[in-house]
C-alpha positions as CSV (number, residue, x, y, z in Angstrom):
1,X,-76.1,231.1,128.7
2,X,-76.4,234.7,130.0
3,X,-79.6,235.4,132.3
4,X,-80.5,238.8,133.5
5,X,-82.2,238.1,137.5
6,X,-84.8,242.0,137.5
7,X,-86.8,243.5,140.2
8,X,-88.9,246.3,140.0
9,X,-90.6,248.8,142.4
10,X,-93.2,250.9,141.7
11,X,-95.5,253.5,142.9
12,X,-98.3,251.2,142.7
13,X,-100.3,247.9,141.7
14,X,-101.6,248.5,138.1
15,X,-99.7,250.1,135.3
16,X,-103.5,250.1,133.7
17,X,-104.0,253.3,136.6
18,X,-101.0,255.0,135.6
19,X,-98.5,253.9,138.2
20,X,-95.0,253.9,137.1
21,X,-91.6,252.0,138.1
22,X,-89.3,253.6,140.3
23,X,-86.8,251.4,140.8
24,X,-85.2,248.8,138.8
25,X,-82.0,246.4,139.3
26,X,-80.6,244.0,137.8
27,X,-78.0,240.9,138.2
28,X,-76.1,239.8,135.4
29,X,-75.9,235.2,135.5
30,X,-73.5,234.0,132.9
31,X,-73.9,230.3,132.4
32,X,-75.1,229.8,136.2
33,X,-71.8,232.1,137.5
34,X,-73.0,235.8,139.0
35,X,-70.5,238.1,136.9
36,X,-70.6,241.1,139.5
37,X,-72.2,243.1,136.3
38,X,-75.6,244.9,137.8
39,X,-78.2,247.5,136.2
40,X,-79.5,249.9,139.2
41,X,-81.2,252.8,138.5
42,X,-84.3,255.1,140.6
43,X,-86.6,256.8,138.1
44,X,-88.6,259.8,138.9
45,X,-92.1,258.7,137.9
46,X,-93.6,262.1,137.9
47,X,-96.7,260.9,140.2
48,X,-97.5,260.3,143.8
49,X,-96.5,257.4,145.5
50,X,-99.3,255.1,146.6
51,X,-99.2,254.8,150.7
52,X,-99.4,251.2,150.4
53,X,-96.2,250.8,148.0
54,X,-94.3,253.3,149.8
55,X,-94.6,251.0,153.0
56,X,-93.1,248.1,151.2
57,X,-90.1,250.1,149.5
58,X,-89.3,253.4,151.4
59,X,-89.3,255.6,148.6
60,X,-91.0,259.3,148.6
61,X,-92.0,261.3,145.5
62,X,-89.6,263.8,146.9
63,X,-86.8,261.4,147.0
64,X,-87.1,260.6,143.4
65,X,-87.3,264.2,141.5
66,X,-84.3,264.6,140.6
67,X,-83.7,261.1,139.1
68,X,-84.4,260.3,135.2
69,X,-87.5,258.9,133.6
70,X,-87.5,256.0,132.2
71,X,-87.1,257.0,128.4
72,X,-83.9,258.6,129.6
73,X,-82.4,255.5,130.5
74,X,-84.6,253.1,128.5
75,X,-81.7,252.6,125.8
76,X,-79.3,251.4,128.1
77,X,-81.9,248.9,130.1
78,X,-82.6,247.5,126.8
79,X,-79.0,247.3,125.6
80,X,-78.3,245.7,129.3
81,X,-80.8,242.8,128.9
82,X,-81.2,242.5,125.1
83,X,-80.7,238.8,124.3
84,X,-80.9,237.2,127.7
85,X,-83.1,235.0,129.8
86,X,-85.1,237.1,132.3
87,X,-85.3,235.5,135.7
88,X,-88.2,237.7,137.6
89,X,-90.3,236.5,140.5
90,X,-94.0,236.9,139.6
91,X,-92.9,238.5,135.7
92,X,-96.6,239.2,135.0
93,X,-96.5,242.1,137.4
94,X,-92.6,243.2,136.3
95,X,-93.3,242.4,133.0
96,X,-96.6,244.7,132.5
97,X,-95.2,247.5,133.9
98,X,-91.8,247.3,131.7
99,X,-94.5,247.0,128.8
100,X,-96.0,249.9,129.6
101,X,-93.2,252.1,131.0
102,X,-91.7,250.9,127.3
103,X,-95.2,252.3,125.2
104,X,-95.1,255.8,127.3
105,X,-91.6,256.4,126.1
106,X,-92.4,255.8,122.4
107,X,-90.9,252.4,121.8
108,X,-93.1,249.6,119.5
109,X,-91.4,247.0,121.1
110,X,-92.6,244.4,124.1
111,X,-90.3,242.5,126.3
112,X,-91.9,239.3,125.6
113,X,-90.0,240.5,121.9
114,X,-86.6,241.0,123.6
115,X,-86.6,238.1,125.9
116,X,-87.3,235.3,127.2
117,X,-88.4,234.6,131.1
118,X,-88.3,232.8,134.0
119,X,-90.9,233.5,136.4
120,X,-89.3,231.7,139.7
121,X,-92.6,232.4,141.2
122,X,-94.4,229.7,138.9
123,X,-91.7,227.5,139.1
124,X,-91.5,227.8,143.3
125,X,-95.2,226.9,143.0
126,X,-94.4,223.5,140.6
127,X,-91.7,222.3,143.3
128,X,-93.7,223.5,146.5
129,X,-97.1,223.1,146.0
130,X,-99.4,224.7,148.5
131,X,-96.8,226.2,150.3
132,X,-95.7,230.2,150.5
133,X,-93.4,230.8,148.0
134,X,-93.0,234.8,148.8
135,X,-89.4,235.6,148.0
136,X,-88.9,235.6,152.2
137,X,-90.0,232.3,152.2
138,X,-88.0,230.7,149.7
139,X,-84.5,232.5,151.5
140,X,-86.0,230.7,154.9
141,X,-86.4,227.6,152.5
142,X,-83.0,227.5,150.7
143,X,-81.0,229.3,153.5
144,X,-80.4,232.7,151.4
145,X,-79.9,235.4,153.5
146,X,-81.8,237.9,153.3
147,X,-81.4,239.7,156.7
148,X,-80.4,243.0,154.7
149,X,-84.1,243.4,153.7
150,X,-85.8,245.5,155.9
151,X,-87.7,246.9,153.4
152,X,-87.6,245.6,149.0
153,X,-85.4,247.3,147.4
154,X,-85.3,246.1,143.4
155,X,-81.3,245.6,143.0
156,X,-81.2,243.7,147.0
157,X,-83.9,241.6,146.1
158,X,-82.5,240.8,142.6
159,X,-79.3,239.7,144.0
160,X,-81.4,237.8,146.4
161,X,-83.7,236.2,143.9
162,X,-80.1,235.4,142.1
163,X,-79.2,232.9,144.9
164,X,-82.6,231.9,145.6
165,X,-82.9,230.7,141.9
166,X,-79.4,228.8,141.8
167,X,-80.3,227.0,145.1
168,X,-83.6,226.1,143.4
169,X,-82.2,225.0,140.4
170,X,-79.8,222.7,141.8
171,X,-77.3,225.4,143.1
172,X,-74.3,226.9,140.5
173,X,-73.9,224.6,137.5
174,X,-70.1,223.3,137.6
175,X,-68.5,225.2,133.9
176,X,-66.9,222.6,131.8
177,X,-63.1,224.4,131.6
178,X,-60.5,223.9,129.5
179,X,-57.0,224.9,129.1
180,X,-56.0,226.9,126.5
181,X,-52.7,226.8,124.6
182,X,-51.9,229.9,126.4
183,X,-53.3,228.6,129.7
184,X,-56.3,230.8,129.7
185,X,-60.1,229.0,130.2
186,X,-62.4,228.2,128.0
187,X,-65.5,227.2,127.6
188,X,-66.2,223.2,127.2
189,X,-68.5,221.9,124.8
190,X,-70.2,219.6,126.9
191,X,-71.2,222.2,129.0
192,X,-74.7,220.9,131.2
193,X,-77.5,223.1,132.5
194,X,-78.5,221.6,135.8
195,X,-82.3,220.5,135.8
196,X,-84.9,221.4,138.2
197,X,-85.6,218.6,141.0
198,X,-89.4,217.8,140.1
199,X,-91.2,218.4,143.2
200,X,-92.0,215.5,145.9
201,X,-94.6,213.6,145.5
202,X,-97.2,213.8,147.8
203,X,-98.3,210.9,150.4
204,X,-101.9,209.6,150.5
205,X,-103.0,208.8,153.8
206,X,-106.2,206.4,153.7
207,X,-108.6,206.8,156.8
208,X,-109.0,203.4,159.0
209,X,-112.4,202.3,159.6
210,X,-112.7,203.0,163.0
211,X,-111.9,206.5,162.3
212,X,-114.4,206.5,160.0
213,X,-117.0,205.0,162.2
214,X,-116.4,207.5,164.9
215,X,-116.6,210.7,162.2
216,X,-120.3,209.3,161.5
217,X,-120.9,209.0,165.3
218,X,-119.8,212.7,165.6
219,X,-121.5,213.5,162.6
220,X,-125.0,211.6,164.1
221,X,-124.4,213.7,167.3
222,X,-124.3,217.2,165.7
223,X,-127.4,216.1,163.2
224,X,-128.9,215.3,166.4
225,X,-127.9,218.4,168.3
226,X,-128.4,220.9,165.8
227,X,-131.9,219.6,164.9
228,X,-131.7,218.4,161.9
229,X,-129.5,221.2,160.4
230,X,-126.2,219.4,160.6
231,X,-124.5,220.7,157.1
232,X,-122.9,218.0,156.5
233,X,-123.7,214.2,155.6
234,X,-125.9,212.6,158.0
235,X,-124.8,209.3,159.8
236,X,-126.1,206.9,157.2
237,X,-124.2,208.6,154.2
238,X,-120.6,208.5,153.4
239,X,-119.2,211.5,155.1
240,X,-116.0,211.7,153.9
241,X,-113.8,211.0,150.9
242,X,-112.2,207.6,151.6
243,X,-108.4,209.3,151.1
244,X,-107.0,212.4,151.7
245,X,-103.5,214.4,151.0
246,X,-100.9,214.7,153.4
């Protein structure tokens, strides 16, 4: 199974304003194995970078004029990831720009037609719910390092996301080998993609009575200090659910 692991950087938040990538990388997977194979190219957006982007990825307008648009290198993107799984970390926003970076340089074509994708960032959010799953948190999670990234950069944090997805995914998936006739390896046929741990579930912890006696008390006490404007339940209601989530 080949997957393509893309980042993006851009010179802004909406591709509907007319912002435009500047950056994009890419990290070739090939059944679960990183193959050292990488697509990295800047792209001159002809536009001004927003201050707010240009804080998160270091890149000036004047840095980036003598690097090709993105129709000039379009061809060979497409050829790169044609036919793969993309792995991106929040694809909406990666994905809309590509779409639009892709209908600016003439081609009838949308990447949802090319590919399909992973978004790690709706998968960190199935196995970690209500926690920050930010690609910084998920290297402090899985122990990636990430101590390179001062500041996002899209090939760094593609080979980033790379690790951080295997690690998520149950680390790199053993290949089934085989000896050839000549000695060299092949492929098995019983080849197995590992599966993603369902998340934990989570522990209900059921309030004692005497807790709930003395949250009516307090309750009563702030009815009674406020004057009657207490905002929540009065004493003789049920105050709280009976349960809550750990």
């Amino acid at each position: 199974m080949r997957q393509i692991v893309l980042d993006t950087e851009t010179t802004g938040l909406e591709p509907s304003l007319g912002h435009r990538i500047i950056e994009v990388g890419c990290v070739e997977l090939l059944n679960r194995r990183v193959t050292g194979r990488t697509f990295h190219r800047y792209l001159n957006p002809e536009r001004d970078i927003d201050l707010g982007a240009e804080a998160v990825h270091g890149l000036q307008r004047e840095d980036l004029a003598r690097q090709p648009r993105f129709m000039q290198i379009a061809d060979e993107l497409l050829e790169f990831i044609g036919g793969s799984e993309l792995v991106i970390h929040n694809a909406e926003f990666d994905i809309a720009f590509l779409d639009a970076e892709l209908r600016l340089a003439g081609r009838a074509v949308m990447m949802s037609e090319l590919c399909r994708v992973m978004d790690t960032l709706v998968l960190a959010r199935e196995m970690h719910p209500g926690q920050r799953n930010n690609l910084d948190a998920l290297c402090r999670r899985y122990n990636v390092d990430n101590s390179r990234r001062e500041l996002h950069g899209a090939l760094l944090d593609a080979r980033i996301l790379a690790d951080v997805y295997l690690a998520m995914t149950g680390g790199q998936g053993a290949l089934a080998l085989t000896e050839s006739a000549s000695g060299s390896a092949a492929l098995g046929a019983g080849q197995i993609r590992a599966l993603v741990r369902p998340p934990a579930p989570l522990r209900v912890i059921t309030a004692t009575e005497q807790e709930l006696r003395a949250h009516r008390d307090m309750l009563a006490h702030i009815a009674k200090a406020s004057g009657g404007h207490c905002l929540w339940p009065t004493a003789g209601d049920d105050p709280v659910p009976q349960a809550h989530l750990a």
